[in-house]
C-alpha positions as CSV (number, residue, x, y, z in Angstrom):
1,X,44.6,21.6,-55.9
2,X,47.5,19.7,-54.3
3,X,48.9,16.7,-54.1
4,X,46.3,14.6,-51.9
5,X,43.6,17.8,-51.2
6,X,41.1,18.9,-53.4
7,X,38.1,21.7,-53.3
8,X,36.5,18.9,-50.8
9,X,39.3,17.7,-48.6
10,X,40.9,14.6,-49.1
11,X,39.5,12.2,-51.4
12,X,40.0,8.7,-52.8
13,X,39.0,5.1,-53.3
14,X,39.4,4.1,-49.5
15,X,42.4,1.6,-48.8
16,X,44.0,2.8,-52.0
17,X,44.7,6.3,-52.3
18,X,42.7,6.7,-49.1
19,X,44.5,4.3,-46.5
20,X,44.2,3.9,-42.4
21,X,47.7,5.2,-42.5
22,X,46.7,8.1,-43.9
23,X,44.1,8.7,-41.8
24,X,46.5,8.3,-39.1
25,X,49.1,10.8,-40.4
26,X,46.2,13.4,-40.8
27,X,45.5,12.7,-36.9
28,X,49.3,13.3,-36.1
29,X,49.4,16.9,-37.4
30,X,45.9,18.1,-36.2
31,X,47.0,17.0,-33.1
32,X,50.3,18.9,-32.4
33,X,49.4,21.8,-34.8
34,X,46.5,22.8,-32.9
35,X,48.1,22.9,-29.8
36,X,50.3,25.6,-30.7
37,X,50.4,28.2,-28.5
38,X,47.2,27.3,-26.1
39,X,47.6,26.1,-22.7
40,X,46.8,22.2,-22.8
41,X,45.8,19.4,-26.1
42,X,44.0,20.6,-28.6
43,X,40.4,19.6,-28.9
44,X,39.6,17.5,-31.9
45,X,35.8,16.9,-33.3
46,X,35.1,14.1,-35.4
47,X,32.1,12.6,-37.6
48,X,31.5,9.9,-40.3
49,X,29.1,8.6,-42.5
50,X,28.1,5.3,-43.2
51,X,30.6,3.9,-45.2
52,X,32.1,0.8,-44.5
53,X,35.8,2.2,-44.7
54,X,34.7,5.2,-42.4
55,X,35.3,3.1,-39.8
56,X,38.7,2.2,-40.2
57,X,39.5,5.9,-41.2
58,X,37.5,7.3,-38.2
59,X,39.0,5.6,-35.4
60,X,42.9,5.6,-37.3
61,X,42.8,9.5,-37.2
62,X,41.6,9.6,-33.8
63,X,44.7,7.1,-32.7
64,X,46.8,9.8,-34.4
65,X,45.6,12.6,-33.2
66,X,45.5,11.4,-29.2
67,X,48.9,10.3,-30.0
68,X,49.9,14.2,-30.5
69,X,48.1,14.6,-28.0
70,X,45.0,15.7,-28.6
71,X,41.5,14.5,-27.3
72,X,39.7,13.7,-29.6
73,X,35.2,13.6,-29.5
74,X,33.7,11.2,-31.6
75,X,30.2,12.2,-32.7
76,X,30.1,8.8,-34.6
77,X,27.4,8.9,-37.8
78,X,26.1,12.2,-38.3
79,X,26.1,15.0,-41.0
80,X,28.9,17.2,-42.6
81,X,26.7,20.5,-41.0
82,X,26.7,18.9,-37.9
83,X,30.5,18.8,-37.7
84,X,30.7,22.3,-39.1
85,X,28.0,23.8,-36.6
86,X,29.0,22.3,-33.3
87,X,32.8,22.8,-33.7
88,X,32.1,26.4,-33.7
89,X,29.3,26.2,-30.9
90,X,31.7,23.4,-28.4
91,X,34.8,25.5,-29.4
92,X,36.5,22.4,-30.5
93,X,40.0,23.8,-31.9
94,X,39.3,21.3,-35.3
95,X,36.4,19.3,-36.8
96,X,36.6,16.6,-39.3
97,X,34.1,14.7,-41.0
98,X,35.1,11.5,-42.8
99,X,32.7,11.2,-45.6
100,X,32.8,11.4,-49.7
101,X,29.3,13.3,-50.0
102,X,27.2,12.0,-52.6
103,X,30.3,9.3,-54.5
104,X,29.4,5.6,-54.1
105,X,30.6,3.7,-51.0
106,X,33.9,2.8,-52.6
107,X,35.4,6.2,-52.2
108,X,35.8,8.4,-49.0
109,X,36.9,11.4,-47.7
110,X,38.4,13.7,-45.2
111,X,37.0,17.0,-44.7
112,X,38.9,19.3,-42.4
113,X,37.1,22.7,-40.4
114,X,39.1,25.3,-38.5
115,X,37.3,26.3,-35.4
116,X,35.0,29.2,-37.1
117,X,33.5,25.8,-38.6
118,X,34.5,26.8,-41.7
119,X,36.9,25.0,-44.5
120,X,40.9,24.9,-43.2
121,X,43.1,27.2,-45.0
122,X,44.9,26.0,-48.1
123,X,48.3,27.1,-46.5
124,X,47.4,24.4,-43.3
125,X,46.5,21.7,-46.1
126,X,49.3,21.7,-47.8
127,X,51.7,21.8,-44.7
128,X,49.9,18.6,-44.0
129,X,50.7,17.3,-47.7
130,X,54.3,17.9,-46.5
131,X,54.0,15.8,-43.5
132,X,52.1,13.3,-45.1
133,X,55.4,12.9,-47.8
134,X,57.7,12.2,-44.9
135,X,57.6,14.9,-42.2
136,X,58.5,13.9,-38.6
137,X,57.0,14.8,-35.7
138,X,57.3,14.1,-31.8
139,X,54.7,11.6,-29.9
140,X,53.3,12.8,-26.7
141,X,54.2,10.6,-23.8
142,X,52.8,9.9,-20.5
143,X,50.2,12.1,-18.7
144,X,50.6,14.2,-22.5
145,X,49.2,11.4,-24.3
146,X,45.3,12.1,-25.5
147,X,42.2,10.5,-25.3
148,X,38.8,9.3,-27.0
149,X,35.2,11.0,-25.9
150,X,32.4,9.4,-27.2
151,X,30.3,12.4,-27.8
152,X,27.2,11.2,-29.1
153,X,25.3,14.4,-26.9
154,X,27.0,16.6,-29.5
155,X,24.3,15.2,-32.1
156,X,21.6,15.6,-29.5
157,X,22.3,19.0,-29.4
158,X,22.6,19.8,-33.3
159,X,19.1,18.1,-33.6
160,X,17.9,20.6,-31.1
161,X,19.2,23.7,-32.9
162,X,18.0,22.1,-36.2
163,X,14.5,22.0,-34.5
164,X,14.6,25.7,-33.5
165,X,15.1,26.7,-37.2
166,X,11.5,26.5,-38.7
167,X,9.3,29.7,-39.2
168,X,6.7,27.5,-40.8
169,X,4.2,24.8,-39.2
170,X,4.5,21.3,-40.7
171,X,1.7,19.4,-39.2
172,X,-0.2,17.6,-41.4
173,X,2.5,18.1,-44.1
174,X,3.3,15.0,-46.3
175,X,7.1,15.0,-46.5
176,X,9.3,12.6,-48.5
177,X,13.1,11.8,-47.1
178,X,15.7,10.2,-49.4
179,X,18.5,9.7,-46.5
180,X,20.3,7.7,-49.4
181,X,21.5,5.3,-47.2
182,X,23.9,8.1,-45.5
183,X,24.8,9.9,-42.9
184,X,21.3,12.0,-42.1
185,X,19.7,8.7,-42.2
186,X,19.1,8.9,-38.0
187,X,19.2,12.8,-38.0
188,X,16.6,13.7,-41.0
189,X,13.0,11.5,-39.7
190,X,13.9,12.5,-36.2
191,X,13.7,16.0,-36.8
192,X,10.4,16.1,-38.8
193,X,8.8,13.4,-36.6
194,X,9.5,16.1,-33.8
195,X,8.1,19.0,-35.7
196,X,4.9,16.7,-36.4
197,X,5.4,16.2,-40.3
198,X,3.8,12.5,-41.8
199,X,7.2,11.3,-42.8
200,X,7.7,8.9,-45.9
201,X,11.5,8.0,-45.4
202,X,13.7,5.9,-48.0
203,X,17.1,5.4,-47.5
204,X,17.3,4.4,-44.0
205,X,18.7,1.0,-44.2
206,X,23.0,1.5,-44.4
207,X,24.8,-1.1,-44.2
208,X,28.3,0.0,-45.3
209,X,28.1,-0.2,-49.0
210,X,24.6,0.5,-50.5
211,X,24.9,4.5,-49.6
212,X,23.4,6.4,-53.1
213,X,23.0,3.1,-54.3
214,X,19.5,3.2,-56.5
215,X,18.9,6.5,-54.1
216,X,20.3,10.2,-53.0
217,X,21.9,11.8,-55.8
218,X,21.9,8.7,-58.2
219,X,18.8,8.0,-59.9
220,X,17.3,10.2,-62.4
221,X,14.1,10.3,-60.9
222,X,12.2,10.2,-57.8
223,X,12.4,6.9,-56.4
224,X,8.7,4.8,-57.3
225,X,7.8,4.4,-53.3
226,X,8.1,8.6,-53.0
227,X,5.8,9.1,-55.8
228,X,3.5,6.5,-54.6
229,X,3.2,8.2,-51.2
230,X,3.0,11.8,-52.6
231,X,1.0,13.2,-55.2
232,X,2.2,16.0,-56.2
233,X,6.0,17.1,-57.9
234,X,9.1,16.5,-56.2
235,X,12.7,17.9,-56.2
236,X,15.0,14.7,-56.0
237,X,18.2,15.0,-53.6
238,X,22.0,15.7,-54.5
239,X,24.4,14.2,-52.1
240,X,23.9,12.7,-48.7
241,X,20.7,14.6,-47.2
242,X,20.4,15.9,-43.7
243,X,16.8,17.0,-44.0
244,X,13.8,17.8,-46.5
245,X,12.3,21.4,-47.6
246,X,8.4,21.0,-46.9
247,X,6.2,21.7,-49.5
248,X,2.9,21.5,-49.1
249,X,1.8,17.5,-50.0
250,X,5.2,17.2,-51.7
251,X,9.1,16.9,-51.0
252,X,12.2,18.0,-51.4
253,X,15.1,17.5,-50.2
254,X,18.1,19.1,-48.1
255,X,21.6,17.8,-48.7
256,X,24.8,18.4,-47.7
257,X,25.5,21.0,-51.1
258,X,23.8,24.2,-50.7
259,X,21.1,24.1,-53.0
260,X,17.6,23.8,-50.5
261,X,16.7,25.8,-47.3
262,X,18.8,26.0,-44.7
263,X,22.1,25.9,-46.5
264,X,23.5,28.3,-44.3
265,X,20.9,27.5,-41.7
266,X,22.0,24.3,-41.2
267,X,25.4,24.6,-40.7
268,X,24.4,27.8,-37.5
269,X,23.1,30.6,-39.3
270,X,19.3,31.2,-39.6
271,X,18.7,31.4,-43.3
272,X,14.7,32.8,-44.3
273,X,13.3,31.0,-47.6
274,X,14.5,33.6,-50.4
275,X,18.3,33.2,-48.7
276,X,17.8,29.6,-49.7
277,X,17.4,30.2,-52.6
278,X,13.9,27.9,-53.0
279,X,10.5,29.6,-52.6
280,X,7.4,27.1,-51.9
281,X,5.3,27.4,-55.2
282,X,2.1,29.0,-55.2
C-alpha cells in the first residue's frame, strides 16, 4: 500500500483526496513514461463510469497525458473489463478506467493497466507517487504535443466479443439486470437484447450521483421490481455490473469482481461455467 495507491488504484473522495490536479499529474507520467524507448507518443486508453466527478477526472488526465505527449482514446462510459480487454486487443501502450467500483458516488478512482491489460506493476505506481509529491517533468511542444480520440467504436467492438462468448441459448430466458446506476448500464441490456434474452433491467437511469444508490451492491436483498418480474431465487450483484449469468427463469448478476461467469471471460479469455466458478442449479 503506498501513499495514494491501494490494491485498486487510486482511491478517494473525489475533489478531496481525489482532485482534477491529480488526475492531471497521473496523465503527465503515463504520458512520457510510456514513450520510452518506442518510436512515436504513447497510446493512452481511457474509460469512466458514471460518476459525476468522472468527468472532471476523465478529461484532466487526458489534458495531461496529451501534454507529454500522448494521444489519448476516450471510450467515455463503459466497464472496467472493457478497458482491460481492448487495451490488450488495440495495443494501446496504457489503459485507465476512472471509476471506484461498487463505493457510493462520492468517492472515485483511478485504475491503471499495462498493455497485457493487466494491473501496472507496483514499482510504476509508486514512481508515480514520487512524481505526484513534486517530481518535474518536460511538456511536449509543437508537432510533439498529443491529442484526444473519441473512441466510442472501441465499446462497439467489446460488445461484439462479449456476444461471441456464450455456449448456451438464451431465448426465452427471463433475465434480471441490476446495472446499479453504473457503468454497464448501456453495455449489459444491449448484449442480452442481442442474444434474445426477455430483459428486466433496473439501474439504468445515472445521473451522476445515484450510482448503488438503493441498487448494485447496496441493498440486502433483491430489489422488489426483480422479484416481481421473476419467480424464482436470485443472486443479487456486488459492484458495478457489466452483465447477468442466465439461469433459467431467474437472475444473477456479473460485476466487475470475479465472482459470476465470465470473470476471466469478460476481460478476453473464454472462461466455461465450472472456471466461473457458478454452475446453473439443477
Amino acid at each position: 500500500m503506498g501513499k495514494y495507491f491501494g490494491t485498486d488504484g487510486f482511491r478517494g473522495r473525489a475533489n478531496e483526496t481525489l482532485t482534477a490536479i491529480h488526475a492531471f499529474r497521473v496523465g503527465r507520467f503515463l504520458g512520457r513514461y510510456f514513450a520510452r524507448g518506442k518510436e512515436g507518443c504513447a497510446r493512452i486508453l481511457i474509460g469512466k463510469d458514471t460518476r459525476r466527478s468522472s468527468y472532471t477526472l476523465e478529461y484532466s488526465l487526458a489534458a495531461g497525458a496529451a501534454a507529454s505527449g500522448a494521444d489519448v482514446y476516450l471510450l467515455h462510459v463503459t466497464t472496467t473489463p472493457s478497458v482491460a480487454y481492448l487495451t490488450r486487443t488495440e495495443r494501446f501502450d496504457c489503459g485507465v478506467m476512472i471509476s471506484a467500483s461498487h463505493n457510493a458516488y462520492a468517492d472515485n478512482g483511478i485504475k491503471l493497466f499495462n498493455a497485457a491489460g493487466e494491473k501496472l506493476d507496483d514499482g510504476v505506481e509508486r514512481l508515480i507517487e514520487s512524481y505526484l509529491d513534486g517530481g518535474a517533468l518536460p511538456l511536449a511542444t509543437g508537432e510533439e504535443i498529443g491529442r484526444t480520440v473519441d473512441f466510442v467504436a472501441g465499446r462497439n467492438r467489446y460488445l461484439a466479443y462479449l456476444l461471441s462468448l456464450p455456449q448456451v441459448g438464451f431465448r426465452g430466458m427471463r433475465i434480471g439486470l441490476d446495472c446499479a446506476n453504473g457503468s454497464a448500464f448501456m453495455i449489459a441490456k444491449a448484449v442480452f437484447d442481442a442474444l434474445g434474452a426477455n430483459v428486466f433491467p433496473i439501474g439504468v437511469e445515472p445521473d451522476g450521483v445515484n450510482i448503488n444508490a438503493g441498487c448494485g451492491s447496496t441493498p440486502k436483498r433483491l430489489p422488489r421490481s426483480l422479484r416481481s418480474a421473476l419467480s424464482t431465487r436470485a443472486l443479487p450483484s456486488t459492484g458495478t455490473p457489466i452483465a447477468a449469468f442466465p439461469w433459467t427463469n431467474a437472475a444473477a448478476f456479473l460485476t466487475e469482481t470475479p465472482c459470476c461467469i465470465w470473470p476471466r471471460g469478460a476481460c478476453g479469455q473464454r472462461a466455461s461455467w465450472t472456471e466461473a466458478g457458478s454452475s446453473p442449479p439443477a
